[in-house]
N, C-alpha and C positions, 0 to 999 in steps of 0.2 A: 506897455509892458507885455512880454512875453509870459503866454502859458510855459507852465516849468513843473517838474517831477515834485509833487509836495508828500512826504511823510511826517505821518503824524503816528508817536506812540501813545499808543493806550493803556490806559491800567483801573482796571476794575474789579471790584469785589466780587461779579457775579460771573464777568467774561476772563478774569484773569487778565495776562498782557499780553499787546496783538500789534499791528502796525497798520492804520488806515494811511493807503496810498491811492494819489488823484493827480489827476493833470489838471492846475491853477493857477490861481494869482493870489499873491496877499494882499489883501483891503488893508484893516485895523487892527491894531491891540492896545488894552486894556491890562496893567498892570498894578494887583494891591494887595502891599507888602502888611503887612503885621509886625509890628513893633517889640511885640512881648517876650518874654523866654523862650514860649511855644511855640515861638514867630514862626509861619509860613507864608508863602507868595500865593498868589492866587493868578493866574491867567487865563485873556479871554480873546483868542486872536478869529479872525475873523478872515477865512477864504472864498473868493467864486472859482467856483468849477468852468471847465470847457462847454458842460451843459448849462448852466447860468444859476446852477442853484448855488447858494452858499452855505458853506461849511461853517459850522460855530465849534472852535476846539477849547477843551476848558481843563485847565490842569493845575493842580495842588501841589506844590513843591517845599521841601522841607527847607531848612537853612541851608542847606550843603549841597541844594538843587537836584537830591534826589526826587522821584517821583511818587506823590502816596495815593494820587488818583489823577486819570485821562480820561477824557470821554469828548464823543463829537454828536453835536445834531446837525441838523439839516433844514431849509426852509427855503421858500422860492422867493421871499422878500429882505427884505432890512425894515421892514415896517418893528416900530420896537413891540407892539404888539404879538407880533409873528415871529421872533426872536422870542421872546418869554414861551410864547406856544411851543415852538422847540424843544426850549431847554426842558420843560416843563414836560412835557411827553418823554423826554428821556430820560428823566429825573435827574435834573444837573439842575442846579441854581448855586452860580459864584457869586450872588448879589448883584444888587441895585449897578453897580458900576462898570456890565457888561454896556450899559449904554453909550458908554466912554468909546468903547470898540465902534459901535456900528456908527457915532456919530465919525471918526478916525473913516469909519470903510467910505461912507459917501464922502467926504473930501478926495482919498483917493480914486472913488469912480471918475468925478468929477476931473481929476485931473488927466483920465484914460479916455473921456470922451474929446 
């Protein structure tokens, strides 16, 4: 697969909204939706960069796939460890089931090697 133009928007309470843009590849995502009234999606896609770090994008969407939060970290592994350290240093946690993602992203390495 081809590196390709990736934009991702952001939206945050402290930075406002922005556009993070990178030259990548999409590995994984993780998709989890909410049932309830208050239903929202939760996503956790999972990019490597041209420099080989990967991008974790994590975004909050209302029923009508508005956006109520964006945010990206970053990390030099897919260790799921090193994925938590991330999100955790940027204060983002979409739950337990960003694991779904990074197991999703090595498949697709796998299938790039």
């Amino acid at each position: 697969m081809e590196l390709q133009e990736i934009n991702l928007s952001l939206l945050t309470e402290n930075e406002g909204s922005d556009t993070f843009s990178f030259q990548g590849i999409p590995l994984g995502r993780a998709v989890d939706k909410k049932n309830d009234s208050a239903s929202y999606q939760t996503n956790v896609e999972i990019y490597k960069t041209e420099e080989g770090i990967f991008v974790i994008y994590v975004s909050y969407r209302e029923k009508d796939g508005e956006i109520n939060f964006a945010d990206v970290a970053s990390t030099d592994s897919l260790d799921v460890g090193s994925v938590r350290a991330a999100l955790k240093e940027s204060d983002i946690y979409p739950g337990t089931f960003y694991s779904d993602a990074i197991y999703h992203s090595f498949n697709s390495l796998k299938k790039l090697e």
